[in-house]
C-alpha positions as CSV (number, residue, x, y, z in Angstrom):
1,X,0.0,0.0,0.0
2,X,1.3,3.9,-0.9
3,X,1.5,6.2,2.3
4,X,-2.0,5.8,4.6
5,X,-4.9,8.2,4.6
6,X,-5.7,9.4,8.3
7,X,-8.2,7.2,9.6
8,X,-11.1,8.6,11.9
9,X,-13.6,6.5,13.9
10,X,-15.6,7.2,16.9
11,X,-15.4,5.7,19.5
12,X,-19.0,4.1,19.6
13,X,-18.4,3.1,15.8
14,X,-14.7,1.4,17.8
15,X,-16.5,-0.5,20.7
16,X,-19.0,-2.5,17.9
17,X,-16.6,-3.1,16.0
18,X,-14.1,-4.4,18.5
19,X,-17.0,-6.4,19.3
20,X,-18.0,-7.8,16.2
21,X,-14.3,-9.1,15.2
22,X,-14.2,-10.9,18.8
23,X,-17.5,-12.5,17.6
24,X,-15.9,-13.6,14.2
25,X,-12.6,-14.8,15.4
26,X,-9.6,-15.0,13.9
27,X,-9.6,-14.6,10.1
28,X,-6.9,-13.8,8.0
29,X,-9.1,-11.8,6.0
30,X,-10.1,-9.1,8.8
31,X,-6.3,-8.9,9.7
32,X,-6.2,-5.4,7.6
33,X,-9.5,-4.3,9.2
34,X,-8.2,-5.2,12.3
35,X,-5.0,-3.3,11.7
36,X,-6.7,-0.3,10.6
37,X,-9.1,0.2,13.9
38,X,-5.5,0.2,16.0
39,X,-4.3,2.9,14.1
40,X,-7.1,5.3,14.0
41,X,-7.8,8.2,15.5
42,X,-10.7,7.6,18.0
43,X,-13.4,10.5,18.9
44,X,-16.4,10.7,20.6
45,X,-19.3,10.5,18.1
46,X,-20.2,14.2,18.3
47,X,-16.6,14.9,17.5
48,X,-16.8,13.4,14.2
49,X,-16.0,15.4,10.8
50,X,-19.2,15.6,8.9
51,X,-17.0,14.3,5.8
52,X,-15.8,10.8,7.4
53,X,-17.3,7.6,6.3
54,X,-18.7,6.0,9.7
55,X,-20.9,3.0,10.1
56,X,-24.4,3.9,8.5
57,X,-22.9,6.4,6.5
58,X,-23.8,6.9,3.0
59,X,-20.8,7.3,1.0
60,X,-20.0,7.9,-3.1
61,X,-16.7,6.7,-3.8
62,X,-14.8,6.1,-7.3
63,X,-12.6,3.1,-8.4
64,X,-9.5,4.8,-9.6
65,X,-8.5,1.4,-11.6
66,X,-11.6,1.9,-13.4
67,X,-13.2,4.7,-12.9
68,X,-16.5,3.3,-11.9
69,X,-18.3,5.2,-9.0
70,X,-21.0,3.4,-6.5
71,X,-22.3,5.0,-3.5
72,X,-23.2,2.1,-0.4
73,X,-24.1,3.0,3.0
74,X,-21.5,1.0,5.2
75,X,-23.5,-1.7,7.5
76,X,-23.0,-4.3,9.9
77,X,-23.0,-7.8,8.2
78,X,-26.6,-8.6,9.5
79,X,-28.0,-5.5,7.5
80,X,-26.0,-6.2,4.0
81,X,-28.4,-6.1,0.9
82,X,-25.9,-5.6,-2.3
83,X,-29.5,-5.4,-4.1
84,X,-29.8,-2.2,-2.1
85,X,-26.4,-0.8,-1.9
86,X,-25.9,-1.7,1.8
87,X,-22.4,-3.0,2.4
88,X,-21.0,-4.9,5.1
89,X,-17.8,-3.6,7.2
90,X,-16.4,-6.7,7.0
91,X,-16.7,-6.7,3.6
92,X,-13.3,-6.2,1.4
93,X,-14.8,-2.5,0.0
94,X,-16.7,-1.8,3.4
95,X,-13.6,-2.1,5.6
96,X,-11.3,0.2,3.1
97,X,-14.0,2.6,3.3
98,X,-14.3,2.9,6.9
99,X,-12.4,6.1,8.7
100,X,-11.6,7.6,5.7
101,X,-12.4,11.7,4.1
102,X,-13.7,12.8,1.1
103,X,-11.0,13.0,-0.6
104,X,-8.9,10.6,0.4
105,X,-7.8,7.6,-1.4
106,X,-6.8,4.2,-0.3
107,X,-5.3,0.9,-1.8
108,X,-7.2,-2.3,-0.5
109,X,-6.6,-5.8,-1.0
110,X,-9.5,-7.5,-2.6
111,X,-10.0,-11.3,-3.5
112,X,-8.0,-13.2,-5.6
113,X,-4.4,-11.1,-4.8
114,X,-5.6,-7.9,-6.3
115,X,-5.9,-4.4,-4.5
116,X,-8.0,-1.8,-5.6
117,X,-7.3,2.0,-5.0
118,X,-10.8,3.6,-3.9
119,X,-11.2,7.6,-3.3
120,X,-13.8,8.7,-1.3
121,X,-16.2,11.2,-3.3
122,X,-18.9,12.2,-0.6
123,X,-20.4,11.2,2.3
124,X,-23.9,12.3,1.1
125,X,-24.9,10.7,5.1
126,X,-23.4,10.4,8.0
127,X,-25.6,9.6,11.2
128,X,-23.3,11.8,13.8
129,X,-23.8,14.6,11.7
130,X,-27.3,14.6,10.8
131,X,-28.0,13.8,14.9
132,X,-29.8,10.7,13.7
133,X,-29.7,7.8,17.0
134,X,-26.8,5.6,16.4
């Protein structure tokens, strides 16, 4: 991977998650999810930037290999629907997703020994900043 984006996550958003991976165990394929949690910044939801992608959010983002843009909101595996553009955070896509800005750009590991470089377009949602219950 090129130099790391700043990572952001609340703190609330930190706890689930933390959570959720005990659940799942050991699996080589939430090691960089795992990784990425330790090293970001942790605030308390209020604290959040309106422009980071946190659990729930809605966010656009762009495939720089090629050049195809989606927008997902980012859930918790029990609320994933692809047919409705709800993605998992344990999900490849969902976990590079997670923490980052608009604007910033990340390369992820995907299936089959690939990585993908994703930028962050908009977060066109984000629960701590609309005051919505998380």
């Amino acid at each position: 991977m090129s130099s790391l984006p700043r990572l952001v996550l609340s703190r609330f958003d930190q706890e689930r998650l933390e959570r959720l991976l005990q659940k799942v165990g050991a699996r080589p394929d939430l090691d960089a999810l795992r990784e990425e949690i330790e090293r970001a910044e942790i605030v308390e939801p209020e604290a959040i930037p309106r422009d980071v992608v946190t659990m729930n959010s809605v966010v656009r983002f762009v495939d720089e290999d090629s050049g195809r843009e989606s927008e997902v909101r980012l859930v918790f595996p029990g609320h994933a629907d692809l047919e409705s553009n709800q993605i998992s955070v344990l999900a490849p896509i969902g976990s590079a997703l997670l923490g980052l800005s608009v604007g910033d750009s990340i390369d992820w590991p995907v299936p089959n020994a690939r990585s993908r470089r994703l930028r962050v377009v908009a977060v066109t949602y984000q629960p701590e900043a609309a005051g919505d219950p998380i």
